[in-house]
C-alpha positions in Angstrom: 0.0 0.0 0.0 0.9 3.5 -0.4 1.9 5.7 2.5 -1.2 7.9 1.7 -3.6 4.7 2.0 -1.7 3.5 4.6 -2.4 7.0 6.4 -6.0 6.5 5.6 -6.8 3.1 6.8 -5.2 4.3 10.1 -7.6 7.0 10.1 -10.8 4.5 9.2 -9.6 1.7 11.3 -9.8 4.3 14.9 -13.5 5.3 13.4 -14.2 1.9 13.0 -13.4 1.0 16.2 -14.9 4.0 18.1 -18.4 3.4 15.9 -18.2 -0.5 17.0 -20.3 0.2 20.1 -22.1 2.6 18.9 -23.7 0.4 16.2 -23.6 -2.7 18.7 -26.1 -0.6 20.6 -28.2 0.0 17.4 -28.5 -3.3 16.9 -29.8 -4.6 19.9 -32.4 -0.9 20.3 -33.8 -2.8 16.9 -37.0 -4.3 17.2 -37.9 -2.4 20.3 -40.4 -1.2 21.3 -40.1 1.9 22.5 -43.7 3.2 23.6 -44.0 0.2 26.2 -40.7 1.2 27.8 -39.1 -1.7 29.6 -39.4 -5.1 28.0 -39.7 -8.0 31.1 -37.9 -11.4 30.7 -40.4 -12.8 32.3 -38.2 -16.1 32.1 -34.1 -17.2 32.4 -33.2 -17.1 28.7 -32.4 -19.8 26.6 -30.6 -20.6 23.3 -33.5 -19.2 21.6 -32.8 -15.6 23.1 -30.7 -13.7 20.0 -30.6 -9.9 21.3 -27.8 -10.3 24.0 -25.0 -12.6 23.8 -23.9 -14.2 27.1 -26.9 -13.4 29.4 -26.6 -14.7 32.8 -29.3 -17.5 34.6 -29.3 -15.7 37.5 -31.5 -12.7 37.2 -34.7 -11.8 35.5 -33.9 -9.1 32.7 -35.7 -5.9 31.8 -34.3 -4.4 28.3 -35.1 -0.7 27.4 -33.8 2.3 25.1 -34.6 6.1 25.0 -34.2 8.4 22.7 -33.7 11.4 24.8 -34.0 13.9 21.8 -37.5 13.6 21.3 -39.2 13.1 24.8 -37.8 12.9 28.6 -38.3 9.4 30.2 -40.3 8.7 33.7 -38.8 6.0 35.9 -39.3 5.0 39.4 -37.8 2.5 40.9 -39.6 0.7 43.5 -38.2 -0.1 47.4 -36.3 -3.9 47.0 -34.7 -5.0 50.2 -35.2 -8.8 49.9 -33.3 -9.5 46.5 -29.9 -8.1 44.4 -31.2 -5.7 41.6 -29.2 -3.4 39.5 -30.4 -0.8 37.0 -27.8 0.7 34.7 -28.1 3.2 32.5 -25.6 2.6 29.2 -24.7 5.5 26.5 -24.8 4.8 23.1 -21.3 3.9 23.5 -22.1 1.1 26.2 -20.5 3.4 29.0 -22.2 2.9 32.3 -23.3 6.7 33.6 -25.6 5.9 36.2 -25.4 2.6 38.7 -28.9 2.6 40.5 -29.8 -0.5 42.8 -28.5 -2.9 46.0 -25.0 -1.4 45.8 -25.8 2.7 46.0 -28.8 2.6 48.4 -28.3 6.3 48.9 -29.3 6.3 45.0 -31.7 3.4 44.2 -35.9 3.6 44.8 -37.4 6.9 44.1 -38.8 8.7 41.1 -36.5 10.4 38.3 -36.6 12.0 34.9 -34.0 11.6 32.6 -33.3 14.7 30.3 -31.1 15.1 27.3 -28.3 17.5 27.7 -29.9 20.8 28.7 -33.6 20.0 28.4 -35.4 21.7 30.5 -37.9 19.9 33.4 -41.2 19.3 32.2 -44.0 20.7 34.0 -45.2 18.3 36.8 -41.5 16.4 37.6 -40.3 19.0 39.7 -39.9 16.9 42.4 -38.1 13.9 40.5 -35.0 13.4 40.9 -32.9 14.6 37.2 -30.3 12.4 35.3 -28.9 14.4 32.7 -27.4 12.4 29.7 -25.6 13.3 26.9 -26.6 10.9 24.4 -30.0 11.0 22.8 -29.4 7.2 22.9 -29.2 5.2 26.2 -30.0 1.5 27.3 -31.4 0.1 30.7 -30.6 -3.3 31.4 -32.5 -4.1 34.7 -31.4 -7.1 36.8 -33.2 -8.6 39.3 -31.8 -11.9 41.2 -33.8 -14.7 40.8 -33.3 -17.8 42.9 -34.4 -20.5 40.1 -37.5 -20.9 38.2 -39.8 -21.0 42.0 -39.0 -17.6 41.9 -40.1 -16.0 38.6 -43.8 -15.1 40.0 -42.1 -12.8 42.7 -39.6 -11.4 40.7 -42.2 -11.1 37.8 -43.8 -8.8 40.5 -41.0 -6.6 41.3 -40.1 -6.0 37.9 -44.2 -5.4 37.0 -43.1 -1.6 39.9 -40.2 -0.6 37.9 -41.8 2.3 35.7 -39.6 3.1 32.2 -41.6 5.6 30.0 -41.3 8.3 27.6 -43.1 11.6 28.5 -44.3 12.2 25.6 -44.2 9.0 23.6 -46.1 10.3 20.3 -43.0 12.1 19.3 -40.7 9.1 19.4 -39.8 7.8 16.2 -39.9 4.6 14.5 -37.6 1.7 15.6 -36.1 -0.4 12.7 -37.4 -4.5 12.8 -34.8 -6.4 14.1 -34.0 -8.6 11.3 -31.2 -10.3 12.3 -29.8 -11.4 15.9 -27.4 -7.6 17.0 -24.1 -10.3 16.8 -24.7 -11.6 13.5 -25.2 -8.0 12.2 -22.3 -6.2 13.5 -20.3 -9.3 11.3 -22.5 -9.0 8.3 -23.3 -5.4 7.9 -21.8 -3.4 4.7 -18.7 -1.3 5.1 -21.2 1.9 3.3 -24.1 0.9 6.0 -21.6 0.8 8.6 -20.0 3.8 8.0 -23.0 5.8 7.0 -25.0 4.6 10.4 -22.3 5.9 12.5 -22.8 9.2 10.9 -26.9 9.2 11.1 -26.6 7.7 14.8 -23.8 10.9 15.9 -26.3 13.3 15.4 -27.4 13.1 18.8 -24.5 10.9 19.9 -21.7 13.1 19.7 -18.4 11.7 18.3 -16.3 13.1 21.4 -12.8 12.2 20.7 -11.4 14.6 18.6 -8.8 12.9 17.2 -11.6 10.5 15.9 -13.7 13.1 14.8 -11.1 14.8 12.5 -10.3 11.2 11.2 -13.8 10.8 10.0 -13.8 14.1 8.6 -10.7 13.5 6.6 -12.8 10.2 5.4 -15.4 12.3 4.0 -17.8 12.9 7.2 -19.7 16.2 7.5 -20.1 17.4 10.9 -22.8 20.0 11.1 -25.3 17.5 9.1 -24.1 14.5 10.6 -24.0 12.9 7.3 -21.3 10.6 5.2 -21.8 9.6 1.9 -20.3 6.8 1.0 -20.6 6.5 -2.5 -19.8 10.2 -2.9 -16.1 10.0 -0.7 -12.9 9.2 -2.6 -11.7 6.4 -4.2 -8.6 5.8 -1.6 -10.8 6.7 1.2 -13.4 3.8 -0.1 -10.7 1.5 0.2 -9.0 2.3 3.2 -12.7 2.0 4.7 -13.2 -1.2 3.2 -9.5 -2.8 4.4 -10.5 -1.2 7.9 -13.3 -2.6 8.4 -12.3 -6.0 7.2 -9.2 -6.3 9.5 -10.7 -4.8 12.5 -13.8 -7.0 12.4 -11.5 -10.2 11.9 -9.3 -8.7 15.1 -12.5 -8.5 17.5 -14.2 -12.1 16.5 -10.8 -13.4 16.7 -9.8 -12.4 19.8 -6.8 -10.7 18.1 -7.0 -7.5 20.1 -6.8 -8.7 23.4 -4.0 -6.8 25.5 -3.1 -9.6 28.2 -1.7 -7.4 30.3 -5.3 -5.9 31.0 -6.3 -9.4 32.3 -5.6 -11.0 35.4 -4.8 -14.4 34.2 -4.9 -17.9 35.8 -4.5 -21.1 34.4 -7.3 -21.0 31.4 -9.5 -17.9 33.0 -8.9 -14.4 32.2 -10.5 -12.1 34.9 -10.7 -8.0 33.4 -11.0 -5.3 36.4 -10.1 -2.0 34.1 -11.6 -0.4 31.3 -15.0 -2.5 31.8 -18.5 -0.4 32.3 -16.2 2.7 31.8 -13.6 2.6 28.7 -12.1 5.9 28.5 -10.4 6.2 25.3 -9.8 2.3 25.7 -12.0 1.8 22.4 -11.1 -1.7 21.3 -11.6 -2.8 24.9 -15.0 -1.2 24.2 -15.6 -2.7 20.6 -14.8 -6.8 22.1 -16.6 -5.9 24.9 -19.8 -4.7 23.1 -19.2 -7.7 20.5 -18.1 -10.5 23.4 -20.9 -9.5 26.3 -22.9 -6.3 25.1 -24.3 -4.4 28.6 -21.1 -5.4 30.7 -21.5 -3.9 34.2 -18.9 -2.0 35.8 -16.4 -4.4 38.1 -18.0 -3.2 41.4 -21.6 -4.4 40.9 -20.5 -8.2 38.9 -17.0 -8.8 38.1 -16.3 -11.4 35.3 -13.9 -14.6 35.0 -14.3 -15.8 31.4 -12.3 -19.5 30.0 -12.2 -20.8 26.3 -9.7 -22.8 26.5 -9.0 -26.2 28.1 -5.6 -27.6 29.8 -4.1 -28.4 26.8 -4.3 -24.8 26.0 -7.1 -25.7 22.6 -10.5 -24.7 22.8 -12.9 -26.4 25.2 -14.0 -29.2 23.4 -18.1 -30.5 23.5 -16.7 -33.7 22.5 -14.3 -34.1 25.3 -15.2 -34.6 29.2 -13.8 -32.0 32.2 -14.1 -31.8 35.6 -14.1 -28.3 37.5 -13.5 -27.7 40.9 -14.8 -25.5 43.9 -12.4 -26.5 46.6 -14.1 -25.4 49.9 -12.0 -22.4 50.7 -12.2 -21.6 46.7 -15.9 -20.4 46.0 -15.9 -16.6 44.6 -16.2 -13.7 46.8 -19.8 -12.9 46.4 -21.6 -10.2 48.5 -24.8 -11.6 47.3 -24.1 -14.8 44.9 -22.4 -16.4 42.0 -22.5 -18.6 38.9 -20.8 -20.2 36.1 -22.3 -20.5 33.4 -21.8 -22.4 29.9 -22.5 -20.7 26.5 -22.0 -22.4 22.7 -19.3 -20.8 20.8 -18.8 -19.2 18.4 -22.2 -18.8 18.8 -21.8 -17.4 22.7 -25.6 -18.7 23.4 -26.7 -20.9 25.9 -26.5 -24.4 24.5 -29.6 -26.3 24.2 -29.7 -29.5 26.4 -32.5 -31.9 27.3 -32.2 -31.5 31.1 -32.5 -27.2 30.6 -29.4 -26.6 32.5 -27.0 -23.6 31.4 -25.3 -22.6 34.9 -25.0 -23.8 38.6 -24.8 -21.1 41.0 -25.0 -20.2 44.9 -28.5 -21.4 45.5 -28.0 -25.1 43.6 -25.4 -24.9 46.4 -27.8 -24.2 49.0 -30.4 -25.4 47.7 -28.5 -29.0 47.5 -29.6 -29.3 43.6 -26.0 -29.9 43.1 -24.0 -32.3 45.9 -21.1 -30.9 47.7 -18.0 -33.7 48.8 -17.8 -34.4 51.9 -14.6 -31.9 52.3 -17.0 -29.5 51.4 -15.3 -29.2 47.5 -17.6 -28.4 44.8 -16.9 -31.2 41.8 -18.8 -29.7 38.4 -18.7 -32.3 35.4 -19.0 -30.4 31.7 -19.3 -33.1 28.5 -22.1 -33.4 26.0 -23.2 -37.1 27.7 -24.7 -37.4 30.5 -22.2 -39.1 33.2 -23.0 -42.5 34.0 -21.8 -41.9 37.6 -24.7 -40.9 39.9 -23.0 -37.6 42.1 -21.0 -36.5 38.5 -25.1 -36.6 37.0 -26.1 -34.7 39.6 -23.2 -32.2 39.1 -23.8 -32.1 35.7 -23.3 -29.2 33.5 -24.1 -29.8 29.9 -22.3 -29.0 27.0 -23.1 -28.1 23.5 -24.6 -31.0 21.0 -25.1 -28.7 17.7 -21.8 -26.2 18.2 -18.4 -28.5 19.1 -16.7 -25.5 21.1 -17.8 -23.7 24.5 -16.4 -21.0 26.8 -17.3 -20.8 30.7 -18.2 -17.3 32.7 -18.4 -16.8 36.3 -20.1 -14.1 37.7 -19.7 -12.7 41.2 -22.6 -10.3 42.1 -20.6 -7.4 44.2 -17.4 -8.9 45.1 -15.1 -7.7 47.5 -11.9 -5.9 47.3 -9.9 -9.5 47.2 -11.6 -10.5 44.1 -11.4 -6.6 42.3 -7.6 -6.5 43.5 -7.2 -9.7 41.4 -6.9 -12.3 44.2 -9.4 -14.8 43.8 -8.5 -17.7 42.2 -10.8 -19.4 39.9 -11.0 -23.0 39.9 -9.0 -25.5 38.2 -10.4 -27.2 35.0 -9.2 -30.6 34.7 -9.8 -33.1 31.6 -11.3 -36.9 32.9 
């Protein structure tokens, strides 16, 4: 390549990745509906869920979006004392701005209006208490722990008080069908709709980096109208686009673009403390974040330990059998509770079994749905047959029959400082 295209495909490859959240967000808003407000997960999703990839089996969901630039938004949040909930407000970048729930009880039940920018109050929510956003775009992803299926009419309850609604919902606009699942979009989508969405979406979700901004410019953005034209930019600049996008998308679903020495890294788990909920400038952690687990929390409410590969240092296998272990002193340092859960990779969906099983958490602990050893060691058995061996059934944890690969996440609802300073170990993943 020349040094000019060179130069260029610099320039598109830090839009692309700055836009990559941006247009994960997009995706998943599709097919909303935004005149109800919150949409309830009245269930634990399954494999059958496309909108988020790698949902947790621990809490009841409730999935909204605003669009800030044509109405205010209501909410209350109603008193919960007897269960964890967390409800997050996201930017159109997938930055957590607001943190409302177990964790901030000085900020959790009440009534507020969320504004965009400078908007003034409307009449009559004087009294609410005002979030100020600067994105016209912003998602809620409610969470409400859920102690197993016995518990979805309670928690179906609680999430039936949680109040998410525009002010004046008849000037909201139109929400695009969601035509295909938000993952399978960001790897399809054309490098002119890519591009050209960014530009339409910044309108009311202002590029803010300027060095990005200036980049897109020289690619043949226009500011004031928040417009690009692809078809219309140069030749070079069509082509630096084009290699961009190509080799950025390749580095995100690959993996390529993870910085090890953001991880805290044992064995085959990577644990990430910085540049999760709040990125910074950190816009690839941002972009495989959005793509691996769009809607991550910051560290302090859940922190995440993630594994993809096996002992042998290859992918974990669905053909292959492994035993994980919970020694007694070893389960995560949960305020409230934990899980691990299984997903189907590359797909990173549940994976379909024929007992329904997708994680084991703190209450098939307590709950003795899973058995302890008598050294109170947890013994969890992963392998696409069902074990022959009574206890290892029982301890079961099912892995994929249609996709040959899997990855593992552990969750730990409001750790402690041990876990956030990177001191927890996870537990060790052997093959039988």
């Amino acid at each position: 390549m020349s040094d000019e295209l060179n130069r260029l495909v610099e320039k598109a490859k830090n839009v692309y990745l700055y836009a990559f959240s941006l247009i994960a967000t997009e995706a998943t808003h599709y097919g909303s509906d935004d005149v109800k407000g919150l949409d309830h997960f009245r269930e634990f999703p399954d494999n059958t869920e496309k909108r988020v990839v790698r949902l947790n089996m621990d809490t009841l969901y409730s999935l909204g979006f605003t669009q800030l630039a044509n109405t205010p938004y209501e909410v209350h949040i109603p008193k919960i004392e007897d269960r964890y909930y967390l409800f997050p407000i996201m930017d159109a970048y997938t930055n957590v701005v607001e943190s409302i729930g177990t964790r901030t009880p000085d900020k959790a039940e009440g009534d507020y209006v969320l504004l965009y920018r400078d908007t003034p109050v409307p009449a009559g929510y004087e009294n609410h208490r005002v979030i100020r956003l600067e994105n016209s775009l912003n998602s809620i992803l409610l969470r409400i722990e859920t102690r197993g299926k016995k518990d979805y009419e309670y928690i179906n309850k609680y999430q039936d008080q949680f109040v998410f609604k525009p002010i004046f919902p008849e000037k909201l606009e139109n929400v695009p069908p969601m035509e295909v699942a938000p993952a399978e979009l960001l790897r399809t989508i054309s490098t002119k709709d890519y591009f050209e969405l960014f530009a339409k979406l910044s309108k009311f979700n202002k590029i803010k980096d300027a060095k990005v901004l200036s980049d897109f410019k020289d690619l043949g953005y226009e500011e004031v109208k928040a417009n690009f034209d692809y078809d219309k930019t140069s030749e070079k600049a069509r082509k630096a686009l084009e290699i961009a996008h190509k080799e950025c998308l390749e580095a995100i679903v690959n993996g390529e673009y993870v910085d090890k020495n953001d991880f805290v890294i044992y064995a085959n788990w990577t644990q990430k403390f910085k540049d999760i909920g709040n990125y910074g400038t950190n816009y690839v952690a941002r972009a495989v974040t959005a793509y691996q687990g769009w809607g991550a929390n910051i560290p302090q409410d859940s922190s995440y330990a993630s594994s993809f590969t096996g002992p042998d240092g290859k992918e974990l296998s669905a053909k292959k059998t492994y035993k994980l272990t919970f020694e007694k002193d070893g389960f995560p340092h949960a305020s409230y509770f934990w899980s691990l859960t299984l997903y189907g990779t590359p797909s990173q969906y549940p994976a379909d079994n024929k007992i329904n099983r997708y994680a084991i958490n703190t209450y098939d602990v307590l709950d003795n749905i899973v058995e302890l050893n008598e050294d109170g060691s947890l013994d969890i058995y992963i392998s696409r047959e069902e074990p022959k061996d009574e206890k290892a059934a029982k301890n079961w944890l099912p892995a994929p029959v249609v996709e040959d690969t899997f990855s593992l996440a552990i969750r730990i609802y409001y750790p402690d400082e041990f876990t956030l300073e990177g001191k927890w170990v996870p537990p060790v993943i052997t093959e039988v």
